[in-house]
C-alpha positions in Angstrom: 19.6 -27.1 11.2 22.4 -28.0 8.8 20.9 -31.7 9.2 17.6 -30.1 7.8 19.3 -28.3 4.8 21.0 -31.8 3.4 17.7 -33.6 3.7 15.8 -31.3 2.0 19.3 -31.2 -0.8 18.5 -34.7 -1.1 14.9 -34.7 -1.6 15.5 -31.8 -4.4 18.1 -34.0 -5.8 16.1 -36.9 -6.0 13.2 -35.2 -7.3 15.3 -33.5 -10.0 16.6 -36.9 -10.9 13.0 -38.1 -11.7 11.9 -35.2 -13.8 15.1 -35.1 -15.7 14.0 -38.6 -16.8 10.9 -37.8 -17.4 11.9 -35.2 -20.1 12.2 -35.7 -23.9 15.2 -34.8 -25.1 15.5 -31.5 -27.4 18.7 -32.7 -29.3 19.4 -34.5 -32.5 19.3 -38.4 -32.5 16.2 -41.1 -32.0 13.6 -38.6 -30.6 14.3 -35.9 -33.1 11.8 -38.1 -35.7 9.2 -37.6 -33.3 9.4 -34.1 -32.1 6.5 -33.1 -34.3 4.0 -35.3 -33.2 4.5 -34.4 -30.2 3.4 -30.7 -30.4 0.9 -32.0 -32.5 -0.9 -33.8 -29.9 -0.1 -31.1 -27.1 2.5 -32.5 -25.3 4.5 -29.2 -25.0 2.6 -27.7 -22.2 4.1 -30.7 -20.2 7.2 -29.8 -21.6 7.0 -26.3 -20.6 5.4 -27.4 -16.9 8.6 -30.0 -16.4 11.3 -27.3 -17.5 9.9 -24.9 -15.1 10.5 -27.0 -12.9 14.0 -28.6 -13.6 15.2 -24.9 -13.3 12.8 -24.2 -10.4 14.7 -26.8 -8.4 18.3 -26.2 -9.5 17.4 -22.8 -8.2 16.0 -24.7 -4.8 18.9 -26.8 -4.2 21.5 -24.1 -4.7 19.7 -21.5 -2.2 19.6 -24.9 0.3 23.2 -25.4 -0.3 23.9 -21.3 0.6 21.9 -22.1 4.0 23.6 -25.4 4.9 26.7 -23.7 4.5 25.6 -20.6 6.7 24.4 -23.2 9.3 27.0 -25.0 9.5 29.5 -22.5 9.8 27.5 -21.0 12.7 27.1 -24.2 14.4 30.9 -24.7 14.4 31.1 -20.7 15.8 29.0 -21.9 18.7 30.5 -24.9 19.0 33.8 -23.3 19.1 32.2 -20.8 21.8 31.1 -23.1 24.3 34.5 -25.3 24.2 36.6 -22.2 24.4 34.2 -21.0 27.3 34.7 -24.7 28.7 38.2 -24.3 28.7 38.3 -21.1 30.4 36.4 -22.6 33.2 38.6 -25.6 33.7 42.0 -23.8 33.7 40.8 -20.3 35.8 39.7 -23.4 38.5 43.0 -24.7 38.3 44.5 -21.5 38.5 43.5 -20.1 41.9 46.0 -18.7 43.4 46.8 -20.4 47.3 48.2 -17.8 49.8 50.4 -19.9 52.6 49.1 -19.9 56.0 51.4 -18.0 58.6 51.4 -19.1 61.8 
């Protein structure tokens, strides 16, 4: 399960990667020239689409990260039951008492 969790951390990760790029940038510098043409021509529904879902993801990846950490700690508690349960088995074996034989 916690296997699960970190591939689907990676696939958000990757896709947030890619949209991230995708985005204009809302500060100062080269694309602040062109930040009026671009509501002009009705780019800022895509702009409003793509930061839905940079924060849509960031939200995705930190609720997977809350699970893989919930899975993995119970797959160490279960883990840790069956080895302590192992061990019981192995030493209660070894320590049978062995009553001497009178003749």
């Amino acid at each position: 399960m916690f296997t699960f969790f970190v591939l689907l951390i990676v696939l958000a990760s990757i896709l947030m990667c890619l949209i991230v790029l995708i985005q204009n940038s809302k500060g100062g510098g080269l694309a602040s020239g062109f930040a009026s043409s671009n509501q002009i021509m009705g780019v800022r529904k895509t702009t409003d689409f793509l930061e839905k879902a940079t924060w849509t993801i960031a939200a995705l990846m930190v609720v997977f990260s809350v699970f893989s950490a919930h899975a993995l700690s119970s797959e160490k508690e279960s883990q840790q039951v069956v080895e302590a349960s192992y061990t019981d088995v192995t030493s209660n074996s070894a320590a049978v008492p062995t009553f001497p034989v009178e003749e």
